[in-house]
PyMOL Python script that loads the backbone (N, CA, C, O; Angstrom):
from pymol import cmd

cmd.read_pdbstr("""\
ATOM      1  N   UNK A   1      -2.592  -3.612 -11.316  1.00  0.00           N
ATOM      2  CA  UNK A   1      -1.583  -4.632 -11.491  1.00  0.00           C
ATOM      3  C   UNK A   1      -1.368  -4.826 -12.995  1.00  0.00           C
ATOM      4  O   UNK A   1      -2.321  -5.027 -13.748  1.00  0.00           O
ATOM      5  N   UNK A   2       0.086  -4.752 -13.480  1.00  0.00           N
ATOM      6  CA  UNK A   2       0.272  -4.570 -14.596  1.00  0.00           C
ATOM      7  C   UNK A   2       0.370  -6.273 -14.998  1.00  0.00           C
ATOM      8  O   UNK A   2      -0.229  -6.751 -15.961  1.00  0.00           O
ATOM      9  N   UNK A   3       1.190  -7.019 -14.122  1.00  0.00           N
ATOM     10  CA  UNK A   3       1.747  -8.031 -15.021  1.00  0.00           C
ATOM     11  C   UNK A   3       1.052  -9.309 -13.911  1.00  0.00           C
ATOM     12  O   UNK A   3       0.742  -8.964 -12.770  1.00  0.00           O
ATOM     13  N   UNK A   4       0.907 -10.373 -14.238  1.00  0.00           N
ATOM     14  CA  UNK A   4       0.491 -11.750 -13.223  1.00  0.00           C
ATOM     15  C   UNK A   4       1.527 -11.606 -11.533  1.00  0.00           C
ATOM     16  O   UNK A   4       2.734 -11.366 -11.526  1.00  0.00           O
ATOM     17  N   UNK A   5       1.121 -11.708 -10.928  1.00  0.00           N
ATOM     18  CA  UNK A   5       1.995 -11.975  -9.352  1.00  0.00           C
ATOM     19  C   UNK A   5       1.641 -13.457  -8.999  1.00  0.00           C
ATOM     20  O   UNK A   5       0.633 -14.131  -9.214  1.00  0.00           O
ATOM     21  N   UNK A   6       2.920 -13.745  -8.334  1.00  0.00           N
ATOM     22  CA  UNK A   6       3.223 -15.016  -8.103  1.00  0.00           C
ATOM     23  C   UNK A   6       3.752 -14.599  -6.490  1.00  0.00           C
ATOM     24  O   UNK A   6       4.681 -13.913  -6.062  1.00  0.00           O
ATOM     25  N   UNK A   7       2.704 -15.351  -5.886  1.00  0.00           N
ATOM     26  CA  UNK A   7       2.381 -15.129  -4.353  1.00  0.00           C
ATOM     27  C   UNK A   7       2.590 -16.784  -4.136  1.00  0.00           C
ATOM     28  O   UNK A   7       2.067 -17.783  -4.629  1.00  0.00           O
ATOM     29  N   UNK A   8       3.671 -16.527  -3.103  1.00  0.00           N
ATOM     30  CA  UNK A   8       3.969 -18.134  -2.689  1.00  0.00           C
ATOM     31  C   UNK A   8       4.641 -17.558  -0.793  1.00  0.00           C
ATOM     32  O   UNK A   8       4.851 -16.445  -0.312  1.00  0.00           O
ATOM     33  N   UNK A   9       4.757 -18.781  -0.309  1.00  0.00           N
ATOM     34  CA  UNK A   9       5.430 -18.873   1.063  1.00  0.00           C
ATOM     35  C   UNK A   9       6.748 -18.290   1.008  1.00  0.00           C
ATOM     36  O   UNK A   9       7.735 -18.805   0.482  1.00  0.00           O
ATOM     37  N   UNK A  10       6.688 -17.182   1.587  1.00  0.00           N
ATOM     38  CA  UNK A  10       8.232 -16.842   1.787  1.00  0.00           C
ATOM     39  C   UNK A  10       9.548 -17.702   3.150  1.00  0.00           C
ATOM     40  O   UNK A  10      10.771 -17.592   3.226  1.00  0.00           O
ATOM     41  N   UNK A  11       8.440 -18.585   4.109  1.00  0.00           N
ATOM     42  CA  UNK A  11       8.933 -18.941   5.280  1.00  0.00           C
ATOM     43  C   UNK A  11       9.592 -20.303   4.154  1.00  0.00           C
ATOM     44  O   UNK A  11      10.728 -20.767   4.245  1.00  0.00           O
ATOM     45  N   UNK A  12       8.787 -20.630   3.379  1.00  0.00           N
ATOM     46  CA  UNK A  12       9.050 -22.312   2.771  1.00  0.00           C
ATOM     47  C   UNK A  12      10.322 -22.170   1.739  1.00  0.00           C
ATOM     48  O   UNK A  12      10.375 -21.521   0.694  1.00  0.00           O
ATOM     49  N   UNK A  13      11.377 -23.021   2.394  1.00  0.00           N
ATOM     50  CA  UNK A  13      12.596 -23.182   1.886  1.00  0.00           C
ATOM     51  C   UNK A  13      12.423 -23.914   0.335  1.00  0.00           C
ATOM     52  O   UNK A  13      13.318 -23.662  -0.472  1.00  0.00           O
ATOM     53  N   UNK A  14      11.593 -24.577   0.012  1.00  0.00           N
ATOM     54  CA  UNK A  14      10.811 -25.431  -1.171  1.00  0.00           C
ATOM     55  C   UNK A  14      10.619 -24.202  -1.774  1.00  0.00           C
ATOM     56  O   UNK A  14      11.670 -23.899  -2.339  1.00  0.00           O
ATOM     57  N   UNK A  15      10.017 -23.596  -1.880  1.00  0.00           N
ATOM     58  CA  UNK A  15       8.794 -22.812  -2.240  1.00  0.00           C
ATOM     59  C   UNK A  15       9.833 -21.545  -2.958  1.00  0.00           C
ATOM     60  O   UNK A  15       9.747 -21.051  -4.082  1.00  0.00           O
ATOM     61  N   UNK A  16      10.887 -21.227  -1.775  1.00  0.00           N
ATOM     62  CA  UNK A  16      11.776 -20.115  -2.212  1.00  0.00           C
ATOM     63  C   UNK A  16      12.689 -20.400  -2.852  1.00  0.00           C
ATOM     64  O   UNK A  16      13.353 -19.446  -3.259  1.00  0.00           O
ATOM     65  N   UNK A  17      13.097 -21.648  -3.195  1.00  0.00           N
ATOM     66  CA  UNK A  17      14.004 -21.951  -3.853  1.00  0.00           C
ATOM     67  C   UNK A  17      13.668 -22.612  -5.641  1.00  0.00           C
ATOM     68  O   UNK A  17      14.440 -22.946  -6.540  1.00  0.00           O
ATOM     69  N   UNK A  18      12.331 -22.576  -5.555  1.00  0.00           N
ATOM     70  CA  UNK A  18      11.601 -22.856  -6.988  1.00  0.00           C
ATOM     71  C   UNK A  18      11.572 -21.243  -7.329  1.00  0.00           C
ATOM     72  O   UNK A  18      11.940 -20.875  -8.444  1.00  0.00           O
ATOM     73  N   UNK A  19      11.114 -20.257  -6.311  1.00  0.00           N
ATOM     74  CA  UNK A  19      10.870 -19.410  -7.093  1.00  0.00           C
ATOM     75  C   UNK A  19      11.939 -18.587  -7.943  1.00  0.00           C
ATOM     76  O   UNK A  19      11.819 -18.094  -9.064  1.00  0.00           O
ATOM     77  N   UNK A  20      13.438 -18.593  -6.729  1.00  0.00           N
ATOM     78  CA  UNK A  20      14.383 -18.405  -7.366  1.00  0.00           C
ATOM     79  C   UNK A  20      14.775 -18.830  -8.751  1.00  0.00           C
ATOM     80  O   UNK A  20      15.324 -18.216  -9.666  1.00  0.00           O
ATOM     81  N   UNK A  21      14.272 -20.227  -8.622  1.00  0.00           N
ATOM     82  CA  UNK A  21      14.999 -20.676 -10.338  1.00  0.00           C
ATOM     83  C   UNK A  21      13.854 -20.215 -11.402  1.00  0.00           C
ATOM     84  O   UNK A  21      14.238 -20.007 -12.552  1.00  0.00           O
ATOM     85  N   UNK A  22      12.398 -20.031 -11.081  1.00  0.00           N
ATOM     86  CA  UNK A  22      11.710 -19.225 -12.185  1.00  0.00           C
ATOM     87  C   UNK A  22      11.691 -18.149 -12.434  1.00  0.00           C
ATOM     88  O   UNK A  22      11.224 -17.652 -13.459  1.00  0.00           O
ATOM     89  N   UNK A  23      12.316 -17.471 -11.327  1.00  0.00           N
ATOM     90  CA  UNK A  23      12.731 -15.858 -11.680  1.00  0.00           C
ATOM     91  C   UNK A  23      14.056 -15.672 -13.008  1.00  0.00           C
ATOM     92  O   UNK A  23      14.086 -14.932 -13.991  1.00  0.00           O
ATOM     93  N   UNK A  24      14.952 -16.599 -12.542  1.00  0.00           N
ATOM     94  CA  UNK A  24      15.431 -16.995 -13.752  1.00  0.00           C
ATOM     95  C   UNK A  24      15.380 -17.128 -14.846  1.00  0.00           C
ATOM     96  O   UNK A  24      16.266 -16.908 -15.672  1.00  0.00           O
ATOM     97  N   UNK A  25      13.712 -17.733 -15.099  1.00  0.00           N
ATOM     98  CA  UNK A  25      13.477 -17.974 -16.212  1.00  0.00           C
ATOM     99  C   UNK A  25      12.063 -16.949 -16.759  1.00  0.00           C
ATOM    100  O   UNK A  25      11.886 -16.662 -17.943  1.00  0.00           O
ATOM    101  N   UNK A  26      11.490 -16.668 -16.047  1.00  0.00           N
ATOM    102  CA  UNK A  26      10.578 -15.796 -16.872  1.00  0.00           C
ATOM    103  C   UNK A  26      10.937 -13.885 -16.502  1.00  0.00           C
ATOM    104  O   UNK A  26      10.231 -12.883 -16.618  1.00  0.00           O
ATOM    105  N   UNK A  27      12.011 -14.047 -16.151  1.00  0.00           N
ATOM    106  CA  UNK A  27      12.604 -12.316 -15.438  1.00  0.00           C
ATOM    107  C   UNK A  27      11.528 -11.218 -15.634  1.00  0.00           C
ATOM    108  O   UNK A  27      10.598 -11.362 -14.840  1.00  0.00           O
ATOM    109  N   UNK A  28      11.409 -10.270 -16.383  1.00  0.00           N
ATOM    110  CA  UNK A  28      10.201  -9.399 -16.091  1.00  0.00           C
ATOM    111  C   UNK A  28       8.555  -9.629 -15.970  1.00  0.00           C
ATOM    112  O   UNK A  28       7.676  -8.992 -15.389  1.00  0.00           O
ATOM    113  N   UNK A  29       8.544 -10.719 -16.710  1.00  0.00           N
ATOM    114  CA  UNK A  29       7.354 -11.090 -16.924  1.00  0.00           C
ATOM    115  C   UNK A  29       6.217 -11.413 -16.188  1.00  0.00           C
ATOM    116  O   UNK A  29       5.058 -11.507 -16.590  1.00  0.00           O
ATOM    117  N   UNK A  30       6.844 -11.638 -14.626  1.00  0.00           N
ATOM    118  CA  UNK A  30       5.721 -12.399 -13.304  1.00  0.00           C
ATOM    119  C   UNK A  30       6.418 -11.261 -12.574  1.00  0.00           C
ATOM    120  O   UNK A  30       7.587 -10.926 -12.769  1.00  0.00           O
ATOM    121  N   UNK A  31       5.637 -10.746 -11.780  1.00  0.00           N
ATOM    122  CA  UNK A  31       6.017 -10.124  -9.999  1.00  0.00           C
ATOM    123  C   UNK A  31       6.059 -11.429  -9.336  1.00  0.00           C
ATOM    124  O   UNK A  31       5.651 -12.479  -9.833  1.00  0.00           O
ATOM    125  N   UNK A  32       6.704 -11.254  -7.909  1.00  0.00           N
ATOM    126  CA  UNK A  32       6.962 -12.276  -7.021  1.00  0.00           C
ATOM    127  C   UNK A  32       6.652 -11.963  -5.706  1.00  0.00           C
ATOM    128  O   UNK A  32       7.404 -11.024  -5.446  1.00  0.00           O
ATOM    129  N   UNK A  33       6.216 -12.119  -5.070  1.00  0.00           N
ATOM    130  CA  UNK A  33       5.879 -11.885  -3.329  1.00  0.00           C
ATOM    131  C   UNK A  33       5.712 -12.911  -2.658  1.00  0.00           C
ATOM    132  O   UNK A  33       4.925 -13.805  -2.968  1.00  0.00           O
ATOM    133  N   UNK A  34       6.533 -12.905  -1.521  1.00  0.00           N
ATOM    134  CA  UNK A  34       5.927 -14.433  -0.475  1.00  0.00           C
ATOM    135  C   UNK A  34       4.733 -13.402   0.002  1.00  0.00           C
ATOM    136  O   UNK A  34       4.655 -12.181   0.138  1.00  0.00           O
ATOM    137  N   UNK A  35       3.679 -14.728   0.222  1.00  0.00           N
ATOM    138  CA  UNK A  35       2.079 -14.100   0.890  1.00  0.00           C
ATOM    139  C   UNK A  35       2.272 -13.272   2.177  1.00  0.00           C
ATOM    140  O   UNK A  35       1.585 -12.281   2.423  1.00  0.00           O
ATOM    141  N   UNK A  36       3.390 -13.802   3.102  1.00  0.00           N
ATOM    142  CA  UNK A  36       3.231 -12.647   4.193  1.00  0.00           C
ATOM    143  C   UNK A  36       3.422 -11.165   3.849  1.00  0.00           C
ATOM    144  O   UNK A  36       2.981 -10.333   4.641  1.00  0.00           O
ATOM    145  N   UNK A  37       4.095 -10.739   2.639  1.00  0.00           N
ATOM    146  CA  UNK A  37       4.006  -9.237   2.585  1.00  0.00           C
ATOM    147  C   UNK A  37       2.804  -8.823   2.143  1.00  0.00           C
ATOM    148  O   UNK A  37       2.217  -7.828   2.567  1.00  0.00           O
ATOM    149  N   UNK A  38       2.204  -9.962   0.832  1.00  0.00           N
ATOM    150  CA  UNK A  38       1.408  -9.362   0.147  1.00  0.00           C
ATOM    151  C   UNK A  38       0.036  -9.641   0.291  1.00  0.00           C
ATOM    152  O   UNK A  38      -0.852  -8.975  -0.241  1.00  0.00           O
ATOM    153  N   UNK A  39      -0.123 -10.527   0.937  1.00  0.00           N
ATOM    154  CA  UNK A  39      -1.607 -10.974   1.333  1.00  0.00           C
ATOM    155  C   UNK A  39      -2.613  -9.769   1.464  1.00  0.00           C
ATOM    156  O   UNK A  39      -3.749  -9.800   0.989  1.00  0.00           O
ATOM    157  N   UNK A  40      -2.206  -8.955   1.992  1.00  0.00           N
ATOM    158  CA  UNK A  40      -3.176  -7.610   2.384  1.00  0.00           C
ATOM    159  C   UNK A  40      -3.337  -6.994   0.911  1.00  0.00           C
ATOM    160  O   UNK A  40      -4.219  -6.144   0.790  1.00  0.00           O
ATOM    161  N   UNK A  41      -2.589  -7.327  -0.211  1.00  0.00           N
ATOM    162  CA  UNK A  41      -2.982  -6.857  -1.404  1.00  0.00           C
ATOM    163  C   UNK A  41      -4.009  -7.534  -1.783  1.00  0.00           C
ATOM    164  O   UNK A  41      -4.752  -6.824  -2.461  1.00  0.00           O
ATOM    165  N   UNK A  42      -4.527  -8.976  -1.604  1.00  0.00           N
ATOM    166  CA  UNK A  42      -5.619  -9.380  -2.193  1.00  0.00           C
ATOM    167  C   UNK A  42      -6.169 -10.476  -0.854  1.00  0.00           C
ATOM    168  O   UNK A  42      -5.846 -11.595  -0.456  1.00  0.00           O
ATOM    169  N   UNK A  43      -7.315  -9.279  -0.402  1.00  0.00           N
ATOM    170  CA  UNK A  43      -8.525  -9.142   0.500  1.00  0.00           C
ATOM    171  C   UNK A  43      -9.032 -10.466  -0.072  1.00  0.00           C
ATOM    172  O   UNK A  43      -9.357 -11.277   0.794  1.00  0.00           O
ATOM    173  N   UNK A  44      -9.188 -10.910  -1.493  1.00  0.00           N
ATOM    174  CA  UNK A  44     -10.152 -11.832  -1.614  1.00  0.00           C
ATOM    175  C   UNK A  44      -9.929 -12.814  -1.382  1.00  0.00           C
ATOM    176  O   UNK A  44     -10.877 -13.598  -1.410  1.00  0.00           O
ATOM    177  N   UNK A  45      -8.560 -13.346  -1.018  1.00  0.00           N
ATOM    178  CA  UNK A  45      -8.284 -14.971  -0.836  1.00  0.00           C
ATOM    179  C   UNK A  45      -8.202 -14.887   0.873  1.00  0.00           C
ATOM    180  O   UNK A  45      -7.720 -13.972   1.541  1.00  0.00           O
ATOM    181  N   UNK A  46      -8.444 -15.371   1.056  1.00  0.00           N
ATOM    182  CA  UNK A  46      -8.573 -16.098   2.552  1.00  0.00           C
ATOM    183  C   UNK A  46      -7.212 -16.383   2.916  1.00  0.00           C
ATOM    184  O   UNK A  46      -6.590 -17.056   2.094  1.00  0.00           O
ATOM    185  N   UNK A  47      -6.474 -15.954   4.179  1.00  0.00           N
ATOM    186  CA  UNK A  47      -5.056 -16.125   4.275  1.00  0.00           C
ATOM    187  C   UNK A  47      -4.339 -17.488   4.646  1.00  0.00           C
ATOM    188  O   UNK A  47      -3.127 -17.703   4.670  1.00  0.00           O
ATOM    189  N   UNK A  48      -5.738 -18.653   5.027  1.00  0.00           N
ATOM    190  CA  UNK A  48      -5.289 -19.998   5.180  1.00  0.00           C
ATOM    191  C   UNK A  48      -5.172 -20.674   3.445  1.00  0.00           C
ATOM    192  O   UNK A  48      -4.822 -21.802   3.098  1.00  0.00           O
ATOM    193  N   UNK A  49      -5.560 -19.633   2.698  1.00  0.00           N
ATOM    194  CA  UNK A  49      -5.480 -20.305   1.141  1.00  0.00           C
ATOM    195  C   UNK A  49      -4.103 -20.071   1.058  1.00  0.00           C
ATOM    196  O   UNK A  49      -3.325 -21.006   0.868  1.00  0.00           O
ATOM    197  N   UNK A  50      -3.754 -19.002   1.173  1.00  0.00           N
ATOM    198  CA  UNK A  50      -1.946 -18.965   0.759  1.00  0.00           C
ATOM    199  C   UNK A  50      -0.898 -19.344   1.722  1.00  0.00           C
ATOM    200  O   UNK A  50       0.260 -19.039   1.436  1.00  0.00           O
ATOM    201  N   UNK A  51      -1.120 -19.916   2.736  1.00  0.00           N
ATOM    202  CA  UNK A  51      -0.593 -20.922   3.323  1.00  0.00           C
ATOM    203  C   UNK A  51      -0.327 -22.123   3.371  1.00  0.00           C
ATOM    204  O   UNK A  51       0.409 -22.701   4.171  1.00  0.00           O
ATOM    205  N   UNK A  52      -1.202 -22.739   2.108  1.00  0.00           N
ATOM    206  CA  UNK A  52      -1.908 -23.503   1.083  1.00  0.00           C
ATOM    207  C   UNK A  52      -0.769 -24.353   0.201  1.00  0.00           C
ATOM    208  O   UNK A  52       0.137 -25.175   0.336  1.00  0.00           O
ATOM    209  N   UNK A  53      -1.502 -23.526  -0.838  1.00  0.00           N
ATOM    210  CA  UNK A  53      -0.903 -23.453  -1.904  1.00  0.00           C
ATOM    211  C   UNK A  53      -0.255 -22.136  -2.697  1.00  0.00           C
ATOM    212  O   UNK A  53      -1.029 -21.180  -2.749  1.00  0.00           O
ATOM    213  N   UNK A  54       1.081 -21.937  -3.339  1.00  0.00           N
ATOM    214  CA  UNK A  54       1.255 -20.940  -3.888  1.00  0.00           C
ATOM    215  C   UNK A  54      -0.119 -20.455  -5.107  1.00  0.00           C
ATOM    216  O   UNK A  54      -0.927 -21.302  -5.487  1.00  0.00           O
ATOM    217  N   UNK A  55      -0.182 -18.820  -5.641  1.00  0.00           N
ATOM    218  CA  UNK A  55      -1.464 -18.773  -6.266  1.00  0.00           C
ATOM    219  C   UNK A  55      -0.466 -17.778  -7.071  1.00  0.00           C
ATOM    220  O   UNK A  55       0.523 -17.249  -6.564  1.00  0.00           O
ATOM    221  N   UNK A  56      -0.829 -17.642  -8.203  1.00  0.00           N
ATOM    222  CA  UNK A  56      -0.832 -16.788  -9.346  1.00  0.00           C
ATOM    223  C   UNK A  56      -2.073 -15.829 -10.061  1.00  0.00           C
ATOM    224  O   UNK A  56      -2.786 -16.170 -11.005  1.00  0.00           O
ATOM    225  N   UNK A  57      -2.099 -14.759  -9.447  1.00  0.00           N
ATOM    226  CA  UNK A  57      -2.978 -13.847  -9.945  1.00  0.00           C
ATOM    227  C   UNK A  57      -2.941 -13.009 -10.732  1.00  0.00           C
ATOM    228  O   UNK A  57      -2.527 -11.886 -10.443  1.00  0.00           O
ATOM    229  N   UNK A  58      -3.345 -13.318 -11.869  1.00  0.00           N
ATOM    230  CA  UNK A  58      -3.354 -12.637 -13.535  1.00  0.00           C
ATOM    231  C   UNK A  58      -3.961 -10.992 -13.051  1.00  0.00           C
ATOM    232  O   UNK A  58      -4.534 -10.449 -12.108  1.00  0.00           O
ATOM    233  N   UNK A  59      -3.423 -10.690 -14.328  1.00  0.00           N
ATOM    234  CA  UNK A  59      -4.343  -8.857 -13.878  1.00  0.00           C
ATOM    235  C   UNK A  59      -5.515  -8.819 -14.022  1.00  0.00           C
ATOM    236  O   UNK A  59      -6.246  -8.262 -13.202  1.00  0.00           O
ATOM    237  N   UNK A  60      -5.933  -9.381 -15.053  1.00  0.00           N
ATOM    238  CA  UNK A  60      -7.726  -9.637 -14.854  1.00  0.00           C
ATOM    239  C   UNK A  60      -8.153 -10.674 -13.420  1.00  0.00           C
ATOM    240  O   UNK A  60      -8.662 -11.788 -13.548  1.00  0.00           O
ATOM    241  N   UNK A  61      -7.921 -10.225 -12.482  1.00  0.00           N
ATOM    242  CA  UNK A  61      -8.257 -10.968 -11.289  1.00  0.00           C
ATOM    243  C   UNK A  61      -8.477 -12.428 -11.158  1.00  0.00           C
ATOM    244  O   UNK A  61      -9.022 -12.895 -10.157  1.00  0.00           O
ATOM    245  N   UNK A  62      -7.987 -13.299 -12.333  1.00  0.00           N
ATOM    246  CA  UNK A  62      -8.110 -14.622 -12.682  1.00  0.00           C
ATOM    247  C   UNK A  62      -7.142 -15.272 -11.635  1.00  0.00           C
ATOM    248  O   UNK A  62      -5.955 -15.106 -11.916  1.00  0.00           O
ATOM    249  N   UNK A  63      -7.421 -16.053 -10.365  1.00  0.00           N
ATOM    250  CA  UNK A  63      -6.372 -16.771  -9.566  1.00  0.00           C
ATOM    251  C   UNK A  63      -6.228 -17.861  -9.822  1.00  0.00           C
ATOM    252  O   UNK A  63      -7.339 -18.194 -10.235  1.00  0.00           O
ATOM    253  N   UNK A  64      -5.312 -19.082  -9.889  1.00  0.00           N
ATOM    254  CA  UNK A  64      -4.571 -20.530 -10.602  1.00  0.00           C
ATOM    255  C   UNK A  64      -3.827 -20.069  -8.920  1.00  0.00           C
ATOM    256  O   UNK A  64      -3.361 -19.044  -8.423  1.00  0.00           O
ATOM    257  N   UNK A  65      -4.115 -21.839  -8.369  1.00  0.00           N
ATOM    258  CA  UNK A  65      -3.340 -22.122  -7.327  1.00  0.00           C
ATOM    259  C   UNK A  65      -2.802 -23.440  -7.484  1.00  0.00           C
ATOM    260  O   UNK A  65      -3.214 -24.139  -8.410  1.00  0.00           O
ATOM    261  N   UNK A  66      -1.667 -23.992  -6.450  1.00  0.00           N
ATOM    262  CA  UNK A  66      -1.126 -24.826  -6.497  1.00  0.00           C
ATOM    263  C   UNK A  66      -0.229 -25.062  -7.966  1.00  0.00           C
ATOM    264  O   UNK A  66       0.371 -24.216  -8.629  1.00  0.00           O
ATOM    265  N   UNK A  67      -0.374 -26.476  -8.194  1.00  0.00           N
ATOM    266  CA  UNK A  67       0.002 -26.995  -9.722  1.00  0.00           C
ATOM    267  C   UNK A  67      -0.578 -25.672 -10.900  1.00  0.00           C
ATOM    268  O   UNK A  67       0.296 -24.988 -11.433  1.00  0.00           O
ATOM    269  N   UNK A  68      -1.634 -25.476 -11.137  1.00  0.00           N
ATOM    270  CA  UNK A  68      -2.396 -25.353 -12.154  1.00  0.00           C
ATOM    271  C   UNK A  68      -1.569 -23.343 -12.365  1.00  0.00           C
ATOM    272  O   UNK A  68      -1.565 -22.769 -13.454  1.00  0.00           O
ATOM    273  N   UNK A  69      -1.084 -22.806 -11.256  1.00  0.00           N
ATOM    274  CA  UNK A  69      -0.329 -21.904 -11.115  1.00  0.00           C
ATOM    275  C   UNK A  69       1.071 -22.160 -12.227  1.00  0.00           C
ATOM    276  O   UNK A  69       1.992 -21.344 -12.258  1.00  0.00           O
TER     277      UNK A  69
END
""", "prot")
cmd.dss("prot")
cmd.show_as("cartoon", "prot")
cmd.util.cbc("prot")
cmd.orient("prot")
């Protein structure tokens, strides 16, 4: 993983519509995935966590959920 991913709810109308406007604003800089595609990319979070809260996972495997994301 080259750049931070930003794994949030793709079902959550909230959720997809924030991400839209930060794609906006940080354009290459974050990947984006709602958790149902990508969850199987990271085995280590528990899939009731990203049902959760959205999580941001740096390339050094550093995860920030919720707010602190």
């Amino acid at each position: 993983m080259d750049s931070p991913v930003c794994v949030y709810d793709g079902d959550c109308k909230f959720c997809t519509n924030w991400v839209n406007r930060w794609k906006q604003t940080t354009g290459d800089t974050l990947e984006y995935a709602p958790y149902q595609k990508a969850a199987s990319q990271f085995p280590m979070i528990p899939q009731k966590e990203f049902a959760h809260a959205l999580k941001l996972i740096e390339p050094d495997g550093k995860i920030l959920s919720g707010a602190r994301a």
